[in-house]
N, C-alpha and C positions, 0 to 999 in steps of 0.2 A: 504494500500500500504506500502511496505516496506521503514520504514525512509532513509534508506541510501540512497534510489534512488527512484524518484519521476519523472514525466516525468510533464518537466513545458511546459509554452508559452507563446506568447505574439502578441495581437492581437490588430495588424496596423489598422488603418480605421476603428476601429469597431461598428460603427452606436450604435445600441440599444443590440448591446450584442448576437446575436442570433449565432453568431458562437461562439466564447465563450461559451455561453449556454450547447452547443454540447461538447466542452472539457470537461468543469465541471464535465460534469455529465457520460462522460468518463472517469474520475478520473486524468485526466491532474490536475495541478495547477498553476492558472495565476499569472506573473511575473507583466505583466502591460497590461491595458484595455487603446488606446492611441485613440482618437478622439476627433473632434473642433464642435462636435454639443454642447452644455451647456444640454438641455434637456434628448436628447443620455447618455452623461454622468450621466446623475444625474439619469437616470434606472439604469447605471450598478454600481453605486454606491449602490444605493438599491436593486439591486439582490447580491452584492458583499456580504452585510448584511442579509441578507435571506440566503445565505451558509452558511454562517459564523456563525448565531445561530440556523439554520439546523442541523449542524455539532456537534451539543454542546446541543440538546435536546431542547433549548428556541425559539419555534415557536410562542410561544407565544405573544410575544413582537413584532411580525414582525405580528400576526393575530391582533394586537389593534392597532398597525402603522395603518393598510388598515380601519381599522373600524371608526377611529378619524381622518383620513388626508383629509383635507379641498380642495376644489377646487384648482387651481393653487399655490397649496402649495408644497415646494422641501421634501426632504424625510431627511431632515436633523435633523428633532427628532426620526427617526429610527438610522440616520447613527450614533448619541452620545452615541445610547447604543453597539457601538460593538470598537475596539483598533480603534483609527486614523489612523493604519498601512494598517487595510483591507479597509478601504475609498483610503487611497492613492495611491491604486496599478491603481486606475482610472485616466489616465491623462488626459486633455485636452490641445491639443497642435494644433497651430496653425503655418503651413508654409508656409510664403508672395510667392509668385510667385516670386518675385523680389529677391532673393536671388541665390544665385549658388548654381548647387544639392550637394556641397561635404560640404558647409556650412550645411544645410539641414541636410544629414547624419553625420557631428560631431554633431550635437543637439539632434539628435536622441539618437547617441550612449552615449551622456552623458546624457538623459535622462534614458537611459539604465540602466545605471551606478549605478545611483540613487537611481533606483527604488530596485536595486540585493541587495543593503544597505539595502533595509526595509522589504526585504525577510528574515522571521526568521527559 
């Protein structure tokens, strides 16, 4: 894709990544992956890392992550081998009921914000 112009996104609610999935590999590029499952997150942290050294020829390191990862173990000796930047685009965020929706949408938007900083 041409660097001047890249067609990104940013995918609200995104459970386990499977719409995501769908950009990716539409050639989109994710801005933030925002969901309050822990689990959810922590696939699309580990798929976030599976692009990321997809992209760069070393599948390899993502084929010995699957081969060595122990039962109820998170993927966090895959995600040390790729920048902190490609982990971080994963947020987990959590909004109370109990807040008002405009509070809500400024937390979003500064999460937004955030996230456009660690976009390189």
């Amino acid at each position: 894709m041409n660097k001047l112009f890249s067609l990104n996104f940013i995918d609200l609610f995104a459970g386990a990544g499977g719409l995501s999935e769908g950009f990716i590999r539409a050639g989109y590029t994710p801005l933030a992956h925002i969901g309050v499952d822990r689990y959810a997150c922590d696939t699309l942290k580990t798929r976030a890392a599976f692009h990321w050294l997809n992209a760069r020829n070393q599948l390899q390191a993502y084929k010995t992550y699957l081969h060595e990862k122990q039962e109820k173990e998170d993927g966090s000796k895959l995600w040390k081998q790729v920048p902190q930047s490609v982990i971080d685009v994963v947020q987990s965020k959590v909004f109370s009921k109990h807040e008002w929706y405009s509070e809500q949408i400024q937390r979003l938007k500064m999460s937004i914000n955030e996230l456009k900083r660690l976009v390189v």
